[in-house]
C-alpha positions in Angstrom: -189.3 41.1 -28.1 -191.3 44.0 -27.0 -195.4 44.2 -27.5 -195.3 44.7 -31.5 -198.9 47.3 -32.2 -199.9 47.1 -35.8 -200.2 50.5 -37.3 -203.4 50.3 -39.3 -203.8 51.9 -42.8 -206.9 51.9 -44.2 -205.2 52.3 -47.7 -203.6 49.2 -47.7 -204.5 45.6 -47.6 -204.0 43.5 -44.4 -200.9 41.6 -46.0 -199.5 45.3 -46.6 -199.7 46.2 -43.1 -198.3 43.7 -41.3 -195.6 43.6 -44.0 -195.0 47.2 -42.8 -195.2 46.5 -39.3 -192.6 43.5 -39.0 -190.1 45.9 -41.4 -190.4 48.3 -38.9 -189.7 46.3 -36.3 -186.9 45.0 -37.5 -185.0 47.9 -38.9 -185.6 49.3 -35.6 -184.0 46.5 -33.7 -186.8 46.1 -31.6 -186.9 41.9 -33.3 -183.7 41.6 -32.8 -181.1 40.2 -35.2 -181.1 36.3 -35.0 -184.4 36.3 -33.0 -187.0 33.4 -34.5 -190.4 34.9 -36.3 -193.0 32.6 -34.7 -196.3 33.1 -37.2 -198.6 32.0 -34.4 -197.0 34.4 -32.0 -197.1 37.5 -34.2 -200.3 36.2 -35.4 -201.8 36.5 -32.0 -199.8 39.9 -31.1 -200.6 41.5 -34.0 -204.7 40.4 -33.8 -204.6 38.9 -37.3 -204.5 35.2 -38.7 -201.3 33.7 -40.1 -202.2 34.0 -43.9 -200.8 38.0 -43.9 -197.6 37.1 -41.1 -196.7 34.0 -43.5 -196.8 36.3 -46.7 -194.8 39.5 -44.8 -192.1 36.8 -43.7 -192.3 35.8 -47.4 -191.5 39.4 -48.6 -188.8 40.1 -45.9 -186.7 37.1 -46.8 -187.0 38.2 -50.4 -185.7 41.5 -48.6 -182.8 40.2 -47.0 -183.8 41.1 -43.4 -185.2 37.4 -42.6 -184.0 34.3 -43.4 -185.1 30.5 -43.4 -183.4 28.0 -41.0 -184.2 24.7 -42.4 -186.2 22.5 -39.2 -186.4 26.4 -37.6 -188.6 28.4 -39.4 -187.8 32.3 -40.1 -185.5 34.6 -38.3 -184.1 38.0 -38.2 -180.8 38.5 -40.6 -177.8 39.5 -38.6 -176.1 42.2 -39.9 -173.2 40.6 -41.5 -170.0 42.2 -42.8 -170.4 41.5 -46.1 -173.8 42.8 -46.1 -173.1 46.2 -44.7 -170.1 46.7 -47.3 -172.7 46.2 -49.7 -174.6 48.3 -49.0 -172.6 51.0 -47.5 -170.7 51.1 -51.2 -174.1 51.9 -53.2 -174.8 54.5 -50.4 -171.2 56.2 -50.7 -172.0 56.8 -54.6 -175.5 58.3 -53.7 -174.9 60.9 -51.1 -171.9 61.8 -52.4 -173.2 62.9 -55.9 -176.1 64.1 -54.0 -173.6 66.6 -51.6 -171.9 67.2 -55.0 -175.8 68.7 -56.4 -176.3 70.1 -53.1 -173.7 72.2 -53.5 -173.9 73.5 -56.9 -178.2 73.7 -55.9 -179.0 74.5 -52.7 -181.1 77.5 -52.1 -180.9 80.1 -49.6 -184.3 78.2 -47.9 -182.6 75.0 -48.2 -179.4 75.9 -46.1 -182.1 77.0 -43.6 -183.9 73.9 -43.6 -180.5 71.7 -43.1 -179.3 74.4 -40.1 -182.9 73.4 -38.7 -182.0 70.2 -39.4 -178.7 70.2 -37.8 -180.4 71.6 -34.9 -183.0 69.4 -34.6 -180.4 66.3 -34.2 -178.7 68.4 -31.5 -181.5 68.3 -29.5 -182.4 64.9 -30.4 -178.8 63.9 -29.4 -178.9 65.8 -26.0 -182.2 63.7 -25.5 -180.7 60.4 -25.8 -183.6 58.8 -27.5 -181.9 56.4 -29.9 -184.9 56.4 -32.3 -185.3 60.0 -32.2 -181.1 60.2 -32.9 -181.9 57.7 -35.9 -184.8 59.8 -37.2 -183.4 63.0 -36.8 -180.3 61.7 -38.6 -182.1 60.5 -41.5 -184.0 63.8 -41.7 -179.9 65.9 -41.9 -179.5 63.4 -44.5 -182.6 64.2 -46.5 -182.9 67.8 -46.5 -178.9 67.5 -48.4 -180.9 64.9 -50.8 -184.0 67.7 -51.2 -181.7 70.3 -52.0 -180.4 68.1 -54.9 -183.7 69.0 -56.8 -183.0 65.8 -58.7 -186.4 63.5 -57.9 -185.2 60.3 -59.9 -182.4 60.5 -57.2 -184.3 60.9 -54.7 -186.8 58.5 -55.6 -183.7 55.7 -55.9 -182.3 56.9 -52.3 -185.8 56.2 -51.2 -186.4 52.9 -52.4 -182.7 52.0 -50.5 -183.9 53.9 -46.7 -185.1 50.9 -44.8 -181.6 48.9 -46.0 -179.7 52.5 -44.6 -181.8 53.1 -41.8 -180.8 49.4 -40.1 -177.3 50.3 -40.0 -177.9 54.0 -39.4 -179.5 52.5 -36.0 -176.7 50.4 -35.2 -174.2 53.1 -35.8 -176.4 55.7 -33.4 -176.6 53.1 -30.8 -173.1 53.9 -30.2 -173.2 57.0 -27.3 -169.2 57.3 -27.7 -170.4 58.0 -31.6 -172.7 60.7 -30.7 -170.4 63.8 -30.5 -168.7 62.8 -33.4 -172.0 62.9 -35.5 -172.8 66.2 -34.3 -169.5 67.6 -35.7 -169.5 65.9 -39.1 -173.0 67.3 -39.0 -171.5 70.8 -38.8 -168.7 70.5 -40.9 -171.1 68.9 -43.5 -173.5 72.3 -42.9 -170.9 74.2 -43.2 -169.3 73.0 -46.5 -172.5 72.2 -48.5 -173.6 76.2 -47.2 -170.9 77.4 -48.6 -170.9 75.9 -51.7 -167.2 74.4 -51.3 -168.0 71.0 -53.3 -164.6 69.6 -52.8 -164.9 69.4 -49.6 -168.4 68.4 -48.9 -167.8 65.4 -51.2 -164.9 64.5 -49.2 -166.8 65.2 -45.9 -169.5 62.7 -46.6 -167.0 60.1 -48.1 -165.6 60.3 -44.8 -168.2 59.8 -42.7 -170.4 57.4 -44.3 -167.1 55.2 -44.1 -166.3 56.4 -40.4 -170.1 54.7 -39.1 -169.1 51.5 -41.6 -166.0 50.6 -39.9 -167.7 51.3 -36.8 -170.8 49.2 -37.5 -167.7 46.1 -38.2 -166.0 47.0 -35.2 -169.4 46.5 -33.3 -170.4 43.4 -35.4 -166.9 41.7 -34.4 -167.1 42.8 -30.9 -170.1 41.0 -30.5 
């Protein structure tokens, strides 16, 4: 476990913040999954007492991304079969109604803010920063959800991004996977710019499902 820096908000209460901080580092994969969440430890890492640790690990159980060994204590949730095909079936339904909006929505600005997009996790992928990668994905995927102009969507995408975002970084942590992002990328551009719904629906059926079997191949490798 690397050095864990609490990001300070002055907005939020202590509890808050570390709550934030540990999600972050988890979804990350820089607490890795199956790794034990010492309060005392992250206590003294983060400079705080283990009142706010105890109530984060509280909240991030009732997350699903820890869970309680009895005689253990907390650890990091592995990624689990079952739970990516959970997840990976609500987010199916969303992006592809969102490509479907997209589609019949997107303004001349918006295809220009998903080429930039597209760009941007070019460059992110010739990098080889995996956090960048993850980030820069997310952002391709947002700018399609923007284009929507449909905030209750949005809003219920939102409240789903850390769940996505753990798999999205076990996905990208794949360098073989790389290339093959960039193209769906482009074909994704491509259809959505063009207003050819069919397809775009199709396209992102495809490769949300591609990175899910991937993820299983990884899990069962490991």
């Amino acid at each position: 476990m690397k050095d864990t820096n609490l990001n300070v908000n002055e907005y939020l209460p202590l509890r808050d913040v570390v709550f934030n901080t540990l999600r972050q580092a988890i979804i990350t994969g820089e607490f890795a999954p199956g790794e034990r969440l010492m309060e005392i430890s992250l206590a003294n890492r983060l400079g705080v007492s283990r009142t706010p640790v105890r109530e984060a690990i509280r909240k991030l159980e009732l997350e699903g991304l820890v869970i309680m060994i009895p005689r253990k204590g907390a650890q990091v949730a592995k990624i689990t079969e079952k739970n990516l095909r959970d997840v990976i079936e609500i987010r199916t339904v969303l992006e592809e109604f969102a490509t479907v909006l997209a589609c019949e929505r997107i303004t001349q600005d918006g295809v220009i803010k998903l080429r930039q997009a597209h760009e941007d996790f070019i460059h992110a992928v010739e990098k080889g920063d995996i956090l960048d990668i993850a980030n820069k994905d997310e952002t391709f995927h947002d700018t399609i959800f923007q284009a929507t102009n449909n905030d209750r969507l949005i809003s219920i995408i939102n409240n789903l991004r850390e769940q996505f975002y753990r798999y999205r970084m076990e996905y990208v942590k794949d360098i073989r996977q790389r290339s093959n992002l960039v193209e769906e990328h482009r074909e994704l551009l491509d259809a959505i710019s063009t207003r050819d719904t069919v397809k775009a629906k199709q396209l992102m059926r495809a490769h949300i499902l591609k990175q899910q079997q991937e993820v299983i191949n990884n899990i069962q490798e490991a």
